[in-house]
C-alpha positions as CSV (number, residue, x, y, z in Angstrom):
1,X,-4.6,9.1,3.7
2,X,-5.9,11.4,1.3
3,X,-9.0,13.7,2.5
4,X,-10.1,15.9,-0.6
5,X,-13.0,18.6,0.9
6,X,-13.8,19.8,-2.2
7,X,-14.9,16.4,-3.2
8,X,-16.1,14.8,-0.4
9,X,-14.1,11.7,-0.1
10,X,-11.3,10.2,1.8
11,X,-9.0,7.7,0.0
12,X,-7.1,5.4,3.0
13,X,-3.9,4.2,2.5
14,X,-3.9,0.9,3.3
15,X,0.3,-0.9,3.2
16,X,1.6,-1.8,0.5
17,X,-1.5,-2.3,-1.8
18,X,-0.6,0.3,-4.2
19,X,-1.8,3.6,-2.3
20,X,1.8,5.5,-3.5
21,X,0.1,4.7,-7.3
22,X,-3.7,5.9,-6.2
23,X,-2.2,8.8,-3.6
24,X,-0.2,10.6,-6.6
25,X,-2.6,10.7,-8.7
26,X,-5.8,11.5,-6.5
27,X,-3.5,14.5,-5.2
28,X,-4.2,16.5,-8.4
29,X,-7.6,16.9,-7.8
30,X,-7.8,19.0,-5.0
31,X,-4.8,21.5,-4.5
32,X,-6.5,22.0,-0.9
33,X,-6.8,18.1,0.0
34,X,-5.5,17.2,3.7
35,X,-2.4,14.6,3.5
36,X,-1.3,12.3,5.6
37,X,2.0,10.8,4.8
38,X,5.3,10.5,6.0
39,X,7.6,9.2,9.0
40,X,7.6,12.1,11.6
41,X,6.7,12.9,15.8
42,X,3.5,12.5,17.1
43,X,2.9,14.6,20.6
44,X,1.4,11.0,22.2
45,X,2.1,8.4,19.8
46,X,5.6,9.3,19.1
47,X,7.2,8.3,16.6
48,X,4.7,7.1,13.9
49,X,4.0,6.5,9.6
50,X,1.4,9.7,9.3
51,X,0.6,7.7,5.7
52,X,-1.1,4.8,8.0
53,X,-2.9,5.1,10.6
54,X,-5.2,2.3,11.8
55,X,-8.6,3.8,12.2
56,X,-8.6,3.3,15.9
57,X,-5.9,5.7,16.4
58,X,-7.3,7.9,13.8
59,X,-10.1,8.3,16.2
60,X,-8.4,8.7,19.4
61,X,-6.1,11.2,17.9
62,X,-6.8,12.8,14.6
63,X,-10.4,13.3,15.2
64,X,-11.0,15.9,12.1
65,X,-9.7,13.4,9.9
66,X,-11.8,11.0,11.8
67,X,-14.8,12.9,11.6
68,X,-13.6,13.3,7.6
69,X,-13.9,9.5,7.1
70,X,-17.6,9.5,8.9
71,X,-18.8,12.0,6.6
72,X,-17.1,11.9,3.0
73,X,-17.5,8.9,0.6
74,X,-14.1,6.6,1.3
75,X,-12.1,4.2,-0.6
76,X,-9.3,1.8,0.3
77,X,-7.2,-0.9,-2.1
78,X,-7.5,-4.6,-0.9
79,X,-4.4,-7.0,-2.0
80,X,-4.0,-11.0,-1.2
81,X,-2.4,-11.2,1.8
82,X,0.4,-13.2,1.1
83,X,1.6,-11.3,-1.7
84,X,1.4,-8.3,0.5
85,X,3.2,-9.9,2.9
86,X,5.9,-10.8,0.9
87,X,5.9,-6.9,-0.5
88,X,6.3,-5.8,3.1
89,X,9.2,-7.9,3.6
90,X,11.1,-6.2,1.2
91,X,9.9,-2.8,2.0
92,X,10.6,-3.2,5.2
93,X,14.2,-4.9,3.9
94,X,15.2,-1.7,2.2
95,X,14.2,1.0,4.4
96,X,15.7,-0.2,7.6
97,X,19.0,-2.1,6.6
98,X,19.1,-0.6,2.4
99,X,19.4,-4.3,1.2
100,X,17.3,-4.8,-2.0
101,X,15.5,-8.1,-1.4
102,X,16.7,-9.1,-4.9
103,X,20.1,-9.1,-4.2
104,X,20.5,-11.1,-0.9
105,X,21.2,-14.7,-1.3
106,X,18.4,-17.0,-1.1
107,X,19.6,-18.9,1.8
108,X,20.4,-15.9,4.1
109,X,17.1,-14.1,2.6
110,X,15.8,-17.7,4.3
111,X,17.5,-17.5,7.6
112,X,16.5,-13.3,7.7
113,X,12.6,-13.9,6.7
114,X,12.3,-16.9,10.1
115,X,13.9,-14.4,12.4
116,X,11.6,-11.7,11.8
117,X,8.3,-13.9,12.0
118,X,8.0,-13.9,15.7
119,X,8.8,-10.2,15.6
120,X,6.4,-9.6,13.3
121,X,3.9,-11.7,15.7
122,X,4.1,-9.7,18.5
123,X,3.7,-6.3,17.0
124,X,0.7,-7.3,14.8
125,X,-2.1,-6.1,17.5
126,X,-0.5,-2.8,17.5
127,X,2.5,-2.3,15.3
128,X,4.7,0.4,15.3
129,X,6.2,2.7,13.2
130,X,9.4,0.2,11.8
131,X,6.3,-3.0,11.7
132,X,3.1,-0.6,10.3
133,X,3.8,-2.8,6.8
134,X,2.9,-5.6,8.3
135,X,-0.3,-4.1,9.8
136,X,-3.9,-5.8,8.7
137,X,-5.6,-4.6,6.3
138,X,-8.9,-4.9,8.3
139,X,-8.0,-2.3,10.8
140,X,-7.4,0.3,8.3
141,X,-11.2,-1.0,6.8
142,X,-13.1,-1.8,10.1
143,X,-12.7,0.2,13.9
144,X,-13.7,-2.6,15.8
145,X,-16.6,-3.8,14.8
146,X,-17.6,-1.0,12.8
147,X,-17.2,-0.8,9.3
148,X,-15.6,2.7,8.0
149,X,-14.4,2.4,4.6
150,X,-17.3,2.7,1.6
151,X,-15.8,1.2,-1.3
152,X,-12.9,-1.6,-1.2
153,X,-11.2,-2.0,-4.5
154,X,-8.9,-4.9,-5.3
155,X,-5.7,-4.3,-6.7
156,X,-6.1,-5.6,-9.9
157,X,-8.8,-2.5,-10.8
158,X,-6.5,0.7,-9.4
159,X,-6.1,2.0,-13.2
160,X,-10.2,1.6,-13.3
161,X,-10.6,3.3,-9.9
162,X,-7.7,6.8,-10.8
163,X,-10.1,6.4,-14.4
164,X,-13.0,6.9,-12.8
165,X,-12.0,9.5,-10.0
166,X,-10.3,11.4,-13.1
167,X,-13.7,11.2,-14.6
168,X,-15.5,12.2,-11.7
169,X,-13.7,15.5,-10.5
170,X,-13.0,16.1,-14.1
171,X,-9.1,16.2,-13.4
172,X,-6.6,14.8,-15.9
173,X,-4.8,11.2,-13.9
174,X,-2.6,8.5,-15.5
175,X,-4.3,5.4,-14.5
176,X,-1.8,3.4,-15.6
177,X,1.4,4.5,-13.6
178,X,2.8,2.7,-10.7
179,X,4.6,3.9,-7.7
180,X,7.2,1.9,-5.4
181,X,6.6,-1.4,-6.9
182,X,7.9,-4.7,-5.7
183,X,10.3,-6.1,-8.7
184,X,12.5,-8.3,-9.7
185,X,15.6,-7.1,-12.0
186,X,16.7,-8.1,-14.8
187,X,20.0,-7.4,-14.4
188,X,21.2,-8.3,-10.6
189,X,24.5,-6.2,-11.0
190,X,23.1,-3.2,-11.7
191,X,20.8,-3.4,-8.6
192,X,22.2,-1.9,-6.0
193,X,23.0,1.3,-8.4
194,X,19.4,1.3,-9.4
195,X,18.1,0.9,-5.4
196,X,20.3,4.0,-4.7
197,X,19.6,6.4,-7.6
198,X,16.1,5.8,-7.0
199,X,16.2,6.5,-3.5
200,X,18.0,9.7,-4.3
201,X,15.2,10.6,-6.9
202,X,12.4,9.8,-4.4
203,X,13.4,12.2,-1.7
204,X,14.6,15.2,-4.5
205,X,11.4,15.0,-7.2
206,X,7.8,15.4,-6.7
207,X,5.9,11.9,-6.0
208,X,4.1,12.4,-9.9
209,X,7.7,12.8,-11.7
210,X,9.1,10.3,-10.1
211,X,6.5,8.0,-10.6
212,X,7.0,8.7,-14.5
213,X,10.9,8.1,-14.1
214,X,10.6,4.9,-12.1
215,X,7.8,3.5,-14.0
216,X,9.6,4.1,-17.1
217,X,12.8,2.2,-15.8
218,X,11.0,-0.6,-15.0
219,X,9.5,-1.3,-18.0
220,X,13.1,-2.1,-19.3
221,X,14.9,-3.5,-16.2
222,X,12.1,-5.7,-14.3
223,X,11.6,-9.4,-15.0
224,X,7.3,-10.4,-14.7
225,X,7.7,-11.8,-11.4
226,X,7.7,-9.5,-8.3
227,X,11.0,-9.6,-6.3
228,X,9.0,-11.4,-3.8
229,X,7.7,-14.2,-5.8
230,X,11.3,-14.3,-7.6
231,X,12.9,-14.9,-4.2
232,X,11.1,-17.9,-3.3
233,X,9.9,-16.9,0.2
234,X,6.3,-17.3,-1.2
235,X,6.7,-21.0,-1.4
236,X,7.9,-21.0,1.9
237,X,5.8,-23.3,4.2
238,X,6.7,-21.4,7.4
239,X,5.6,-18.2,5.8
240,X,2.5,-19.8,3.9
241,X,0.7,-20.7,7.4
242,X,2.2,-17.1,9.4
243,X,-0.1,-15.6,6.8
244,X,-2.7,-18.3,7.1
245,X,-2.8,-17.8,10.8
246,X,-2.5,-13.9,11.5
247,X,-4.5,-12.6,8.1
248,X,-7.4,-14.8,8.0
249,X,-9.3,-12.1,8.4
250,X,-7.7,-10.0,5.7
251,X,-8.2,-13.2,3.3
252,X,-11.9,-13.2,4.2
253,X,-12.3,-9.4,3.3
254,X,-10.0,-9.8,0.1
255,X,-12.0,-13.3,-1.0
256,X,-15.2,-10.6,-0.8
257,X,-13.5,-8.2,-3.1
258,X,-12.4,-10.5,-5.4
259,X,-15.8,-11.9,-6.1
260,X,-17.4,-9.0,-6.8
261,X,-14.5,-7.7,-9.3
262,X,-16.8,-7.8,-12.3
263,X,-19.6,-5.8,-10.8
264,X,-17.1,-3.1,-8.8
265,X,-15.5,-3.1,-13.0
266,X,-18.7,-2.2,-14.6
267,X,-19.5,0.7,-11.8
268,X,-16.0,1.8,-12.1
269,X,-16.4,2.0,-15.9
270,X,-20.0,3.7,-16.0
271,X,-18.7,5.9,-12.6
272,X,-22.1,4.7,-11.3
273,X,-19.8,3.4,-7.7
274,X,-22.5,3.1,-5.0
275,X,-22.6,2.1,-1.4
């Protein structure tokens, strides 16, 4: 979550629908903006992802940020639900057993993707830190009934919403650049070189360089599809109705967004964004 004072809004970072991308960028704007991010020690939570909080736990225990969200003009990106859930996978792939998704074999990938279903199940209604991927989208929009979040943009217009945010606090952005992107390579044994030099780039360079870096790379060793899509675990049936099942909601609110893309483009383009 990003909470710029100075401008009056609060960007939430939603999992895995490009908030790395927005976050680095909005950052610039305000070198006295409030940041939530990170894996670290919460006094009552314990061990939790400060990035992404679900709003009901924003209130009960970050109730300045909270109080932030009420008050300022707020934004979130909304992605399809399966394709998110097939970025989570992978994320969650790499950072807890550093396996690439793109380099398993299909049939373990397979066997790996069943097992953790009913995992994922059972920490949906409150996931924790290792599951907060696979968290809906709704509770990071809505707490409760209630909704918090102004302005829901869909993934296909984040270059049009860091334009117009550039344009509006009058602070140079690169719409265009991507952070922690879901790919396929090109060029399988390379992989695992690439997944670890990036890694080490991540934790050493500030989030904007290596943005720059890994979005550059990518241009030359990605293939089109996402390593998701590529993998096949898409297509799966099993998958197809987990997502069906547990994210109907998320569909509903994404189904919105996506029907009102050509309106939310032209308000974008003419910053004339309103409630």
């Amino acid at each position: 979550m990003i909470i710029s004072q100075r401008h009056e809004f609060v960007f939430v970072h939603i999992p895995k629908c490009a908030g790395t991308s927005v976050r680095t960028q909005l950052v610039k704007c305000d070198p006295d903006h409030v940041a939530m991010a990170e894996v670290g020690e919460h006094p009552v939570l314990g061990k939790i992802d400060f990035g992404h909080v679900p709003l009901s736990k924003l209130r009960a225990h970050f109730p300045e940020n909270y109080d932030a969200l009420e008050r300022f003009t707020s934004y979130a990106v909304v992605r399809d639900p399966l394709a998110r859930f097939g970025s989570s996978l992978r994320q969650m792939l790499w950072r807890y057993s550093n396996r690439p998704m793109t380099l398993i074999p299909p049939e373990e990938l397979r066997e790996l993707t069943l097992k953790m279903l009913d995992d994922i199940a059972a920490e949906l209604d409150d996931p924790s830190n290792q599951f907060i991927f696979f968290a809906r989208q709704r509770d990071f929009i809505y707490d409760g009934d209630r909704r918090m979040v102004d302005h829901l943009i869909p993934m296909e217009l984040v270059p049009d919403f860091i334009a117009h945010v550039s344009r509006i606090t009058d602070t140079p952005m690169e719409a265009a650049t991507r952070s922690n992107q879901n790919v396929e390579l090109r060029f399988k044994r390379f992989g695992g070189m690439a997944y670890r030099v990036n890694d080490v780039l991540r934790r050493s360079l500030p989030l904007d360089m290596h943005a720059k870096i890994k979005d550059g790379a990518l241009r030359l060793l990605s293939a089109k599809k996402s390593a998701a899509e590529a993998s096949g675990i898409l297509e799966m049936d099993e998958v197809r109705d987990f997502v069906r099942t547990h994210y109907a909601e998320d569909a509903r609110i994404h189904h919105e967004v996506k029907a009102d893309t050509d309106r939310l483009r032209a308000a974008l383009q003419a910053d004339s964004l309103t409630a």
